[in-house]
Every structure is written in structure tokens, then in C-alpha cells.
LUMRO-442236 format. One line per 10 residues: number of its first residue (from 1); their letters; for each residue x, y, z of C-alpha. Coordinates in steps of 0.05 Angstrom, whole numbers, plus 32768, in hexadecimal, padded with zeros to 4 digits. Layout:
NUM> A> X/Y/Z  ...
END
This chain:
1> XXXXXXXXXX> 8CDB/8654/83C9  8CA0/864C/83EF  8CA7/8647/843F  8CA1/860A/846C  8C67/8618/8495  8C48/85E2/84C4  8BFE/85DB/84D7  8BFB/85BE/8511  8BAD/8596/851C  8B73/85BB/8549
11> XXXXXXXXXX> 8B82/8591/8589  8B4D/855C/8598  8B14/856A/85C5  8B18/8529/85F8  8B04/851B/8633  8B13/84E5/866C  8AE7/84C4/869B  8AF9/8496/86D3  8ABC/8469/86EB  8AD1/8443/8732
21> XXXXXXXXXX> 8A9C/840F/8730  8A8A/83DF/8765  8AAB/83A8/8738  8AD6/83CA/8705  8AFB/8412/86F6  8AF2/842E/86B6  8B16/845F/8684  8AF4/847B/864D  8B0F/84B2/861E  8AF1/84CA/85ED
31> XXXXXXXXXX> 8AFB/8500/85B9  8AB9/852D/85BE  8AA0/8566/8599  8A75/85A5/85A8  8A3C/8589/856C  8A35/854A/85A2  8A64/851C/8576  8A88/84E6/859D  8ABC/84B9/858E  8ADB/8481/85C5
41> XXXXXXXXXX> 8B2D/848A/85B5  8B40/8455/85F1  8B1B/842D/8630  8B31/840D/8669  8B1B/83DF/8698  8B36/83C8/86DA  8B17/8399/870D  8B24/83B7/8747  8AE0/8397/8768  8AD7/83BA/87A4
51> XXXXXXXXXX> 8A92/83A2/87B2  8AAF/8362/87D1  8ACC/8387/880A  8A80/83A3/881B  8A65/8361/8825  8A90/834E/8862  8A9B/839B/887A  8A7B/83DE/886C  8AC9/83FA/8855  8AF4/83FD/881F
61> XXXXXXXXXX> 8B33/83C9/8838  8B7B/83E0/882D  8B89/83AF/87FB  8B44/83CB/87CF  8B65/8413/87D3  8BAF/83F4/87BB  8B8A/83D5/8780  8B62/8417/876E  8BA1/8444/8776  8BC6/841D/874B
71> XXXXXXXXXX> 8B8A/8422/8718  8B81/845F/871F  8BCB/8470/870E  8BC7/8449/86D0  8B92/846F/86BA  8BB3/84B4/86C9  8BEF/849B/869F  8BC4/8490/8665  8BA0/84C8/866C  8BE0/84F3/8672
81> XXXXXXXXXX> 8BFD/84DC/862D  8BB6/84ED/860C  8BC7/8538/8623  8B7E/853F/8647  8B7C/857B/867A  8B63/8573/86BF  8B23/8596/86B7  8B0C/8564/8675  8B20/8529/86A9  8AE8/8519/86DE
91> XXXXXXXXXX> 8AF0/84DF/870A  8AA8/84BA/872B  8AA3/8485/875C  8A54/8462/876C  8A38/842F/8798  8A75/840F/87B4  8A9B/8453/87C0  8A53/8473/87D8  8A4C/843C/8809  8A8C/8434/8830
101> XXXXXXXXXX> 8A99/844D/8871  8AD3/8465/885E  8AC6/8486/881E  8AF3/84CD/882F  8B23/84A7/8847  8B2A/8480/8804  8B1C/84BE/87D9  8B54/84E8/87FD  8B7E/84AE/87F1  8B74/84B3/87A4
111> XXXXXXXXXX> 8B79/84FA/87A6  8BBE/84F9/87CA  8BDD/84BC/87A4  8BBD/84CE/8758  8BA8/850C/8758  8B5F/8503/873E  8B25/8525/8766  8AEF/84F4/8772  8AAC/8501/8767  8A80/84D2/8796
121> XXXXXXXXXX> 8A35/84CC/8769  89FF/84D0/878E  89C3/849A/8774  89AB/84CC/8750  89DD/84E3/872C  89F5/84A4/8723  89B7/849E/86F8  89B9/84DD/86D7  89FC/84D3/86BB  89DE/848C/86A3
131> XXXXXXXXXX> 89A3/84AC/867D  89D7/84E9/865D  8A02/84A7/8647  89C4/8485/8624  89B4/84C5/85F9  89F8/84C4/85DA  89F0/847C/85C2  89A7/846B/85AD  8971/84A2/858F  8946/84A5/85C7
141> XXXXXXXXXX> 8948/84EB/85D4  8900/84FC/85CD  88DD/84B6/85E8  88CB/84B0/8632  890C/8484/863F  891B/8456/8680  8965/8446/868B  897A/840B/86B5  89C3/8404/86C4  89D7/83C9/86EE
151> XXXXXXXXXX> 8A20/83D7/8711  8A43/83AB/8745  8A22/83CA/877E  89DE/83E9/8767  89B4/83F3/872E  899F/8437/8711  8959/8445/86F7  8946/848D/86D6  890B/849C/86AB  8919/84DF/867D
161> XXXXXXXXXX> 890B/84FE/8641  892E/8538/8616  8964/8535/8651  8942/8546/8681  8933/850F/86BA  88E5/84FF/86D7  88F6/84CB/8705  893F/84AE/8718  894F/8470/8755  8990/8450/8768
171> XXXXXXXXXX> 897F/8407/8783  89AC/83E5/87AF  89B7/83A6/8784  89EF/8395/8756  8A0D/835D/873B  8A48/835C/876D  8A26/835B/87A9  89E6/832C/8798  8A1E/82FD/8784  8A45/830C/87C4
181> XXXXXXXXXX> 8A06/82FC/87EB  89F2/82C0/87C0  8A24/82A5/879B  8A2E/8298/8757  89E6/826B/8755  89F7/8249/8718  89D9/8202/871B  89BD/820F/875E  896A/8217/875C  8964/8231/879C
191> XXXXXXXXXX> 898F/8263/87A5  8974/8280/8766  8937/8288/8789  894D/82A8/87BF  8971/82D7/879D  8930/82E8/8775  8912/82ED/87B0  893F/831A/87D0  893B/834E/8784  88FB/834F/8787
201> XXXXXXXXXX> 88F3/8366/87DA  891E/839C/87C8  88FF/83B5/8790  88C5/83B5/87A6  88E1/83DB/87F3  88F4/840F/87C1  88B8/8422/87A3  88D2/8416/875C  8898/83EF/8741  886B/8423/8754
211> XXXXXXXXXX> 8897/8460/8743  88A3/8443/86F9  885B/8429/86F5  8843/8476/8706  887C/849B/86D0  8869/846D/8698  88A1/845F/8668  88A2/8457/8615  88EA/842D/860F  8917/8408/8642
221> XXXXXXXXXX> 895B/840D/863D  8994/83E9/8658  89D8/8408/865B  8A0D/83D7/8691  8A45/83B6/8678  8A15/837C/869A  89DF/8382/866A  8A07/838B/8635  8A24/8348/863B  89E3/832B/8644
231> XXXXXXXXXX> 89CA/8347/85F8  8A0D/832B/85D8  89FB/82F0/85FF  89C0/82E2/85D9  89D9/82FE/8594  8A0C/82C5/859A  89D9/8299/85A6  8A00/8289/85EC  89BE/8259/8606  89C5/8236/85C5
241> XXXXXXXXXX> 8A14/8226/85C4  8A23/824E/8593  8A52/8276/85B2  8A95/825E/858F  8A79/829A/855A  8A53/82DA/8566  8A10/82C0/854C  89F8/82C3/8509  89FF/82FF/84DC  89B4/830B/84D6
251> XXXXXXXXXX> 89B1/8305/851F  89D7/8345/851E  89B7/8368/84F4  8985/837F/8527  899B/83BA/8549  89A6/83BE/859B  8970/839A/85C5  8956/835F/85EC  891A/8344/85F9  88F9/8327/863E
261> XXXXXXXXXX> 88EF/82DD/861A  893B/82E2/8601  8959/82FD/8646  8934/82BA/866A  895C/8298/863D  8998/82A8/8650  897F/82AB/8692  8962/8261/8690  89AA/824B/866E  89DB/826D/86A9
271> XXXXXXXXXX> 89AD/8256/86E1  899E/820E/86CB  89D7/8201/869D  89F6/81DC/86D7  8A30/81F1/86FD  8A69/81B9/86DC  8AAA/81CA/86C7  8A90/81C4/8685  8A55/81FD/868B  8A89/822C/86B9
281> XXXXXXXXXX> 8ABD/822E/8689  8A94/8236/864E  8A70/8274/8674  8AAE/828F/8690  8ACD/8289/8638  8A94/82AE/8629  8A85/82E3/8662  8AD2/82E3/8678  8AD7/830C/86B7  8A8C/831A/86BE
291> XXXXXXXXXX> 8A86/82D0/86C2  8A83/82D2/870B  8A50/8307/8712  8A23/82FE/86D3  89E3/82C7/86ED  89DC/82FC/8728  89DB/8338/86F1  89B6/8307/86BE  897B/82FA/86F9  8973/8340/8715
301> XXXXXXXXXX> 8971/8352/86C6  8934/831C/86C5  890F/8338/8704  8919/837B/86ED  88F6/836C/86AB  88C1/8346/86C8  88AF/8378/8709  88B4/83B8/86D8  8892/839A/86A6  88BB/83A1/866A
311> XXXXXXXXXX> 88B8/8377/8629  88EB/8393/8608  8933/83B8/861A  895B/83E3/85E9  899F/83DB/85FA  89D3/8414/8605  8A28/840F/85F6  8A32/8450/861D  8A1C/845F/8667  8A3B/847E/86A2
321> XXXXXXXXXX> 8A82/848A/8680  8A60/84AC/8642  8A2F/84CE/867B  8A67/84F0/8697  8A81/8510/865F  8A48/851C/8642  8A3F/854C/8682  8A85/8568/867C  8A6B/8574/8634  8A37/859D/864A
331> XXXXXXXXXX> 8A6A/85C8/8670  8A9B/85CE/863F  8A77/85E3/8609  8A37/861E/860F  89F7/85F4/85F2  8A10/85B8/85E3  89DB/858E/85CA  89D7/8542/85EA  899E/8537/85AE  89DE/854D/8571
341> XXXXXXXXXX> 89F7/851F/853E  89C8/84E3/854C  89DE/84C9/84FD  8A24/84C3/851E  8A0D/849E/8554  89EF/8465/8526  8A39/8464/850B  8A49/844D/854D  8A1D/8421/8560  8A2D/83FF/8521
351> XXXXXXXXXX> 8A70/83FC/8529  8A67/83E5/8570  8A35/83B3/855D  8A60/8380/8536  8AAA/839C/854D  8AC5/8382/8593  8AE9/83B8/85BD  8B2C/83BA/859E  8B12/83C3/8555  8AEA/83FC/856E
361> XXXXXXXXXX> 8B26/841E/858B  8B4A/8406/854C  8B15/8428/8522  8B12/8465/854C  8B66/846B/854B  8B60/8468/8500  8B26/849C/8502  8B57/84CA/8527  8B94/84C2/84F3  8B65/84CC/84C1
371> XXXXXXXXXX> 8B47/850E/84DC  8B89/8529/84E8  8BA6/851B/849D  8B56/8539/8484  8B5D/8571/84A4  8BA8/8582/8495  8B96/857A/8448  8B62/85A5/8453  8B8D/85E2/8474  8BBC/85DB/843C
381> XXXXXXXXXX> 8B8E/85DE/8407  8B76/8624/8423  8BBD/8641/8415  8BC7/8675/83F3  8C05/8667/83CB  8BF2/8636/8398  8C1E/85FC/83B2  8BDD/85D1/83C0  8B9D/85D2/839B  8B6E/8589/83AB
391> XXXXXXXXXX> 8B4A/8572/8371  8B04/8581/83A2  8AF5/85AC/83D8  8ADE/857E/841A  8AA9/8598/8454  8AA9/857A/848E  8A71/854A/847C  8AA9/8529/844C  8ACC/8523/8490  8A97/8503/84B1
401> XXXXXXXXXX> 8A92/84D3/8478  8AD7/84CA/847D  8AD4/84B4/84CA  8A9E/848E/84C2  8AC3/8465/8494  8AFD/8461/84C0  8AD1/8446/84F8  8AAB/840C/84DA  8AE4/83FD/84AA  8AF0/83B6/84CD
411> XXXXXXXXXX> 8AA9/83A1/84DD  8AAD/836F/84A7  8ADF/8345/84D8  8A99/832D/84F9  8A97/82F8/84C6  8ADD/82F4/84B2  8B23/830B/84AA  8B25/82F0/8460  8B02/832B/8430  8AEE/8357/8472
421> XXXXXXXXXX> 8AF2/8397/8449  8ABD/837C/841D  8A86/8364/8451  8A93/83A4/8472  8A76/83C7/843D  8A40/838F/8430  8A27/839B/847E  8A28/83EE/8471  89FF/83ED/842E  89CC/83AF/8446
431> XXXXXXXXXX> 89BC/83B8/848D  8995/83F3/8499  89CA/840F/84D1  89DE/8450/84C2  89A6/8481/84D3  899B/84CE/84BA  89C7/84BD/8477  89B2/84C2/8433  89BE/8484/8402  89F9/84A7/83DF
441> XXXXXXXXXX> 8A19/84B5/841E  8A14/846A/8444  8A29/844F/83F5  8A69/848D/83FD  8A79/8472/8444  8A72/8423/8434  8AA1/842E/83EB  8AD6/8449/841C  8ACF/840A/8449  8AD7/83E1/8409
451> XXXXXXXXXX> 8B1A/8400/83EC  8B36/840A/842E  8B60/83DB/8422  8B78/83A7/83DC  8B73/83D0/839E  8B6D/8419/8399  8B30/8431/836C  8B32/844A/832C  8B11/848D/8321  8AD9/8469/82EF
461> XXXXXXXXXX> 8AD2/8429/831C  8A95/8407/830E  8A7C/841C/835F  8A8E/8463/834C  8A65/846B/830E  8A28/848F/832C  8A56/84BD/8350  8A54/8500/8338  8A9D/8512/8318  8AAF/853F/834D
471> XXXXXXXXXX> 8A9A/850A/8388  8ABD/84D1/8366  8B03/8507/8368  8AE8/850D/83B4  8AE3/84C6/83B6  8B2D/84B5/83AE  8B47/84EA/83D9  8B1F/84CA/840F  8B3A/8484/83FD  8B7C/8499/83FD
481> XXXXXXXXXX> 8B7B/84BB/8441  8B53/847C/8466  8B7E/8450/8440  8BBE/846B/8461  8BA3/846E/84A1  8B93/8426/84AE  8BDA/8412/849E  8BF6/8444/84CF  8BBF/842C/8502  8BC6/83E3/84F7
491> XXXXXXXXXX> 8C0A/83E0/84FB  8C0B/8411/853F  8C40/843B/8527  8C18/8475/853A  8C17/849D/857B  8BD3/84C7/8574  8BF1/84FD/8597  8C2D/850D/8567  8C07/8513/8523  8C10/8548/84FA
501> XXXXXXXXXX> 8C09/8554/84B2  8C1C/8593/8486  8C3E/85AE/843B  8C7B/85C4/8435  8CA2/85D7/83E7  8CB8/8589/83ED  8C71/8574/83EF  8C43/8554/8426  8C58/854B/846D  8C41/8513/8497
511> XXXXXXXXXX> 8C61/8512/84DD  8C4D/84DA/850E  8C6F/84C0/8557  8C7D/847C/8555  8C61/8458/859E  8CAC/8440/85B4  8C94/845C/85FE  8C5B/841B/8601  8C71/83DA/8616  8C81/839E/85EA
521> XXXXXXXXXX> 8C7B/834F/8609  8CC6/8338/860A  8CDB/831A/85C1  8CB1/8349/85A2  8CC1/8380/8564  8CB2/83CA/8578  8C86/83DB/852D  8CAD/840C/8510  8C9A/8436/84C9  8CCF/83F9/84B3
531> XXXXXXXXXX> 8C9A/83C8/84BE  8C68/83E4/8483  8C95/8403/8453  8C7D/83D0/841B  8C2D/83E0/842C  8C3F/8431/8438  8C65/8434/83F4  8C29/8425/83CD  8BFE/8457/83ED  8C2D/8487/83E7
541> XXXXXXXXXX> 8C2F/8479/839F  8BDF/847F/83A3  8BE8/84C4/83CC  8C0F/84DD/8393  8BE8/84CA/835D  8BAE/84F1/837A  8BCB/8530/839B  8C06/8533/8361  8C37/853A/8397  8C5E/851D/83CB
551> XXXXXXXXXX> 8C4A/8502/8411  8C83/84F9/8436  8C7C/84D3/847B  8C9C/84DC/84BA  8CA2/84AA/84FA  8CC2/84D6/8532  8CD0/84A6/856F  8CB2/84C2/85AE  8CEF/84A5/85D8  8D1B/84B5/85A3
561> XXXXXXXXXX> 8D14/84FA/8586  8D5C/84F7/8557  8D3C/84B9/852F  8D15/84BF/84F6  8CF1/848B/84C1  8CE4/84AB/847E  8CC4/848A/8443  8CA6/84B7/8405  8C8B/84A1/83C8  8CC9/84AB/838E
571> XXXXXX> 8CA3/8498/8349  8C8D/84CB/8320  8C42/84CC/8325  8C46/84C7/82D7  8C56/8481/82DE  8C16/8474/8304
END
């Protein structure tokens, strides 16, 4: 009788990074690997706003340091139960942080109550962490890029090329303090111009003009949570009320950018949209807690454009988060290359491009379950005792296919709910997104988006019929495992942290932690492996058909370590 032997997964590479913005913390973790592959597993984001104490003191008040230590020890709880050491955990504070008077007094006071050492950025290395962001998110490795992040308390400008920086400036203007100087200036003509006024005196005090004017630049990009509302702004056509949907689907089918006529009108539509109850609540639906900073954001956006002389901006998902691992990256791992895997990055882009943040993470989650059950087929397949033996061998491009899948798996809920699986694959195989793969691999990576879900494929499915025999065999295995994962995912039975998968004489082991250590809103069910027994039976039945053996799965409570949920497919795979 062959001996139960476990194989437990290579632990995940990730990395944490805590941003402590003027107006907002941020948590980022991502899982990260040494070929320059990066995948978001959770965010975070806490308004803290500390750049309102700056306008009416040069300190950080007592009650700003309460709100960022209890921020701050969310964060370190959640990055705790991801099992991230201290030294793939980096924590940055910028302008506000840079600014106050106080600023050891405040950092000592995070170090003593959390635990996390504080970096304070300089500027400049505000900016280079910026730049280091952009080149994991857009291919602009080898153009003459300039990077403009606007934050709460200053905006970051850097002009570099194959990583390495020419020029870099950190300009005291953000969108918290213009708006703490000038109000929210919606409706109100005047103070519009003064606070145009007022951009453009300190821009030009700075030398940027000049400075920019004298690098010379081939793309703009934008990379702020700030501008990034502004693009999705226009793509839901928010100066043409059209914002009850997220603009048209050919609207979308461009890729990241905005244009100086677009951003005016946005800028025309916040400024002289009038400042009724009607226009603030429909701006504050649509740009929820940047409501109350976006016209100052939206205008120094507009004078930046106009005094810099740009027509056209790229736009950027990652920035100083990103940045900062990217640089702990570059640490970690000897040569890591911040030009690798730019196909993967078009994988996120697209999946960021028509998912909102919690179908990202959903997609990323499922990505992880995925990887785990891959790569645990994989191990047993190279044992040596005949008790597994896959119908195909996989590389690790078959994994990469397989994550990619996993990750844009749910875009098709941009147009709806109804049939998503199916315009999912539509957007994949008609929009020109995925860069760096052949035809036969975008058609490999759309199919699985298609039978991710409804029926399972048969081996000679019409799709399938220019498929190669072997990569149709390859096919299936891939559907099954993706298949399996967005039930677990969806139905957040799964703690990430507790997955394991392995072969034993019974058959296939899947061992997952149930989440009973998250909180539930009073009245509601804790999701159990109960929940989906009816959707996990027929995959199991699926699993068996394919692999000719059991999978038997495992939900081991986290709180509750004597409890266990089994369910395992029964019918003979005969019957199938």
C-alpha cells in the first residue's frame, strides 16, 4: 500500500506596502515573482486625511495620530494573517508626514504602538518609486516617459527611461490642500480662477516648465488615484450623464488614456455644473469620497496639461504602492528585471480595465486557489510510484494561461450578470488587449473564460476542434481546475493561507481553512463547504472523469481545528 505523503505548496512570494498619504493610507499586497510577475491579492484604503491638520498648523494633531494608529493596526492584522515577514513589509509616509513639525514625534509613535518602521520619502524618492510603479503597469520601458502623480499634499513629476531617472520634482500642490485653501469651487467662477492662478505661480517658482521643456518627453503618464478617477470619469461619459453605467462598451475598448479636450470636459462639468444639491450628490454617487477633493485635482490636472504642454496622458493603475515593492523586488531577488513579463501586464490592465476593485481581488483570490491545486497536480504527477499519471504534461506557460484565465474570468459582468462567462470571452478574443500572445493562446485563455462556469466541454466541442489532441486533453484539465476554483472563491469558503493539495492511496487531497476567524454582519450565515455541496458535487464528478480518480475535499475551520466538511465524488466515473 502506497504511503500518504503530503506536498505542501512553495510558499507565495508577497509583499506589503503601507502608503500614509496626505489624504488616505493604503495597503497593497501583492504576490510577486523574481521574472517581474505581479499579482494584487488584497488593498486597503483608509482616510486618515492628515493634510487638513497642515492648513491651520504645521503638526500632525493628536486626534490625526489616533486615526493613523488605528489604521495602521488594521493593516498589521491583515498583514499578519497573509504570513508576510518584516523585511517583505516596508511602510512610506510623503508630503503630509514630510511636512509636519512633528514628524519623529509621529513616526516614534507608530513605531512604539504598531511596530512598523516608517520610511519618511524624500520628493525625490517619492517620484522614483512613482516611475518604478508605472513600469510594472504600462510598456513604457524603453520611451522617454514623464510621470505625474497628484497626492493630497504634492504632486510628483519624474522623466526616465529603462529605469533609470533624468529629471525628478516634488511640487507642493495636491488636491487636499488647494481644496483646503480654496474650497471645493464647484459653481463658483472665481475662485476657480484663483486657484488657477495660484497652480500656475507655483509651477512656474519651481522651474518645472523649464526643467520638462529642457528633458523633452515621448509619453505622459498619470498614475494618482486622482487621475485615475478623472479617466473613468470620462469613459462613463460623467459630463454627459451617463454615469448610472460605465460608458459604452466600445468606449472601453480603448486602452488607458485621456486626452487634454476630454479632461476640460470633465473639468468644464465639475466647475460649472453648479453647486445644487442635485449636481453634489450626483458627484459625490459617482466620485464617493474623492468627491470633496476632485475639481481641485480635476483643475491642477487641467493646468498641468496646459503649462507642460501635453495632448495626450497614458494612464497608470499602479504607482507608489507597486513602486515600493517593486524596489523591495529589486532587493529580494539578484537582477530582477522591472522590463519582465510585459504580456502579463496587458492581462492586468485588462482585467483592471472593465473589473471594479473587488472583482480584481476576486479574480486574483481565484488565481491563487488555482495555482495552488496546478501546481499540486503537477508534483504528483512527477511521482514515482505509478499512482498518478495526467493525461498531459503542463509547463508553466499552461500555468500562466491558467491564471490568466482566473483573472479576467468575470470581466464580462461590465455589461451584465446574465451570460457574463460568455462576453468575457467575446471581450478576450475581439478587443486587441492581451499583448505578447499568440492567437492560439488568447483563443486557449478566452475558451477557459467561457466554460468556467454552465456546461463542462466535451473533448470534441465544436471550440476545441482546431486544438491539437493533446491540447484539447490539456484543455479540460485546465477547465476543471479553474472551474473548481471559482466556486470555492465565490462562495469564500477559502482562507488562502490554508490550501493544500496532495495524493494519497484514497485518491486526491484538497485541504482548505474555512474563514470562521472574519466577521459576519449580525443575521448573517458563516459560508460553510455546506453551502455549495450541490455546485461542488458536479465538479467533482467532472474531476473524476478526467483524472480517473477521486478528489476528496477538505474545509478545516481555522477557529475550529476538530471540525471537518468532506464531500468526494461517489459515482463510478464509468457512469459519466
Amino acid at each position: 500500500m502506497a504511503t500518504n505523503t503530503s506536498y505542501m505548496q512553495i510558499p507565495q512570494t508577497l509583499f506589503a506596502s503601507i502608503d500614509m498619504g496626505t489624504s488616505s493610507f493604503k495597503l497593497l499586497i501583492i504576490r510577486a515573482y523574481p521574472n517581474g510577475k505581479f499579482l494584487t491579492i488584497d488593498t486597503l484604503k483608509q482616510p486618515v486625511i492628515l493634510g487638513r491638520d497642515l492648513s491651520s498648523s504645521c503638526s500632525i494633531s493628536t486626534q490625526s495620530q489616533a486615526r493613523s494608529v488605528e489604521s495602521l493596526l488594521m493593516f498589521r492584522d491583515i498583514i499578519q494573517s497573509h504570513n508576510i515577514s518584516r523585511d517583505h513589509t516596508r511602510a512610506v509616509a510623503t508630503a503630509a508626514v514630510r511636512a509636519a513639525e512633528n514628524k519623529d514625534e509621529f513616526v516614534e509613535c507608530v513605531r512604539e504602538k504598531v511596530g512598523f518602521e516608517v520610511d519618511v520619502l524624500t520628493g525625490e524618492q517619492e517620484a522614483k518609486f512613482v516611475y518604478m510603479g508605472v513600469l510594472q503597469f504600462l510598456p513604457v520601458f524603453d520611451r522617454l516617459v514623464l510621470s505625474v502623480d497628484i497626492g493630497g499634499g504634492s504632486t510628483e513629476f519624474v522623466i526616465g527611461k529603462r529605469g533609470k531617472v533624468v529629471f525628478c520634482e516634488s511640487v507642493n500642490l495636491g488636491h487636499v490642500s488647494l481644496s483646503e485653501k480654496f474650497g471645493t469651487c464647484s459653481g463658483n467662477f472665481e475662485e476657480v480662477l484663483k486657484m488657477r492662478e495660484y497652480v500656475r505661480m507655483v509651477i512656474w517658482d519651481f522651474g518645472l516648465v523649464e526643467k520638462v521643456k529642457e528633458s523633452g518627453f515621448e509619453v505622459a503618464v498619470g498614475s494618482s488615484g486622482t487621475i485615475r478617477a478623472i479617466e473613468k470619469a470620462v469613459v462613463s461619459g460623467y459630463d454627459r450623464d451617463f454615469v448610472d453605467n460605465v460608458g459604452d462598451f466600445g468606449g472601453c475598448k480603448r486602452d488607458w488614456r485621456l486626452s487634454r479636450g476630454e479632461l476640460k470636459g470633465i473639468v468644464e462639468r465639475l466647475c460649472c455644473g453648479g453647486d445644487g444639491e442635485v449636481e453634489r450628490v450626483r458627484r459625490e454617487r459617482f466620485f464617493k469620497r474623492r468627491s470633496e477633493f476632485i475639481v481641485a485635482g480635476a483643475v491642477l490636472l487641467d493646468e498641468i496639461f496646459e503649462l507642460l504642454g501635453i495632448e495626450e496622458m497614458e494612464v497608470s493603475g499602479y504607482g507608489l504602492g507597486e513602486g515600493v515593492v517593486a524596489d523591495s523586488l529589486a532587493k529580494a531577488f539578484d537582477g530582477y528585471d522591472l522590463n519582465a513579463n510585459a504580456r502579463w501586464r496587458s492581462v492586468v490592465r485588462l482585467a483592471m480595465r472593465f473589473n471594479n476593485k473587488k472583482r480584481v481581488k476576486a479574480g486574483a483570490q481565484c488565481a491563487s486557489i488555482a495555482k495552488d491545486i496546478f501546481e499540486g497536480l503537477r508534483k504528483c504527477d512527477k511521482l514515482d510510484n505509478n499512482q498518478v499519471k495526467l493525461i498531459a504534461s503542463f509547463e508553466d506557460k499552461d500555468l500562466e494561461y491558467l491564471e490568466a484565465a482566473c483573472l479576467l474570468h468575470n470581466i464580462g459582468h461590465f455589461t451584465s450578470k446574465k451570460g457574463y462567462h460568455k462576453q468575457s470571452c467575446h471581450i478576450i478574443m475581439n478587443g486587441d488587449h492581451l499583448y505578447g500572445y499568440s492567437t492560439d493562446e488568447i483563443k486557449l485563455i478566452a475558451l477557459l473564460t467561457r466554460f468556467h462556469r454552465k456546461k463542462f466541454p466535451r473533448l470534441h466541442h465544436a471550440f476545441l476542434e482546431e486544438f491539437p489532441e493533446q491540447a484539447k486533453q490539456k484543455f479540460r484539465v485546465l477547465c476543471a481546475i479553474i472551474r473548481l476554483s471559482v466556486i470555492l472563491q465565490q462562495n469564500d469558503c477559502v482562507n488562502l493561507r490554508g490550501v493544500d493539495f496532495f495524493h494519497s492511496y484514497e485518491g486526491f487531497k484538497l485541504v482548505i481553512k474555512e474563514a470562521r476567524d472574519q466577521p459576519y454582519l449580525p443575521g448573517s450565515s458563516q459560508p460553510t463547504l455546506d453551502n455549495i455541496e450541490a455546485e461542488l458535487e458536479k465538479e467533482l464528478e467532472h474531476f473524476k472523469k478526467i483524472f480517473k480518480q477521486e478528489l476528496l475535499v477538505v474545509g478545516s475551520s481555522s477557529s475550529s481545528n476538530d471540525r471537518k466538511d468532506k464531500f468526494t465524488c461517489e459515482r463510478d466515473a464509468d457512469h459519466l
